[in-house]
N, C-alpha and C positions, 0 to 999 in steps of 0.2 A: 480379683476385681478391685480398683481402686477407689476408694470412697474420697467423695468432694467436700470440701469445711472453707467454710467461711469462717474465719476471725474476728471478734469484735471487739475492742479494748482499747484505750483511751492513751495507751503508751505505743507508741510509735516503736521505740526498742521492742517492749515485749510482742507485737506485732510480728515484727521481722524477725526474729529468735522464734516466738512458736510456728510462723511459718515454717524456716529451715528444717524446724527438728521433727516438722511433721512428713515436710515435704521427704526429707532423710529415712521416715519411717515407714514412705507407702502411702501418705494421702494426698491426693490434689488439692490444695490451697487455692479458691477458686477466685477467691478474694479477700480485701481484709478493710474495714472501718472502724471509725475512732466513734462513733456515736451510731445513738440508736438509729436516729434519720434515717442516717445512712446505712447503716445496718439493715433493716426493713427494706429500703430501697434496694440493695444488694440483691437481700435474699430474696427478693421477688423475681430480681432481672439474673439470676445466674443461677439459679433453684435447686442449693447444697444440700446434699443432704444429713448434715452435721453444720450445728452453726456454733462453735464455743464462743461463749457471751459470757461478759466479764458484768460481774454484780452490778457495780457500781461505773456510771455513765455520767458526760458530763450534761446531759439533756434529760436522761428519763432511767430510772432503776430499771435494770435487766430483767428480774421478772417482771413485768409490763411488760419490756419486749418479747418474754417468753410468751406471754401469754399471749398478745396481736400473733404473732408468729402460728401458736397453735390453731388459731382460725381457718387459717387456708384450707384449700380445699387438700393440698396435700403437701402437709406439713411439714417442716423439717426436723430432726432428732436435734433437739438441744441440750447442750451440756455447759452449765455454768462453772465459771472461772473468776477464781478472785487470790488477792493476795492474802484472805484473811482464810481462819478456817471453819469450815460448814458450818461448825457449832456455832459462832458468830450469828448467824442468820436465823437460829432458830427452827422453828416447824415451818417457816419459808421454803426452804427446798425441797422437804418431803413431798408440801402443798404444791407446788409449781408445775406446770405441764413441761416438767424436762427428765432426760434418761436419768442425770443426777448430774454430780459435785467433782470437781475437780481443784484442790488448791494448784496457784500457778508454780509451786516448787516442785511441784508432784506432780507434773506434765511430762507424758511420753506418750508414744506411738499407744503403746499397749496399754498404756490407762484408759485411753481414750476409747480404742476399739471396744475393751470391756464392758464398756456402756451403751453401746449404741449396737441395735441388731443389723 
């Protein structure tokens, strides 16, 4: 079964590169946005069920949007992405309503899946 993800990250490149290598590895990339707005708006209207979200946004911190996100009535598995590593953030990811951590060097199919049931 194919699982859907939504992309959200402030680089265009990195966008289009995690799409391909997800799309290469079995996931549907249902879309992809540069901020949270739009992110939120995404995931409302195309309802992923994986959204990798990138820490840091140019409108609002990621976990915020992890957390508006957990609200729904049915939520979607989130897994933060950034170019720094977890340790950076602290007891922030532990705390956050997401499956966990992914640094963006350390992106693959199978990272990914690991995380999310």
């Amino acid at each position: 079964m194919t699982r859907t993800v939504l992309i959200v990250d402030d680089s265009a490149g990195f966008r289009v590169s995690a799409s391909e290598l997800l799309e290469a590895e079995g996931f549907d990339v249902v879309g992809a946005a540069a901020d949270a707005r739009e992110a939120i708006e995404l995931a409302l209207r195309t309802r992923p069920e994986i959204v990798l979200l990138d820490v840091q946004l140019p409108d609002r911190d990621g976990f915020d949007v992890a957390a508006q996100l957990a609200e729904e009535i049915e939520p979607p598995q989130v897994v933060l992405i950034s170019s720094r590593d977890a340790l950076a953030y602290g007891h922030r990811v532990a705390n956050a309503p997401v499956r966990g951590f992914i640094a963006k060097r350390d992106l693959t199919g199978a990272a990914l899946a690991a995380l999310v049931t």
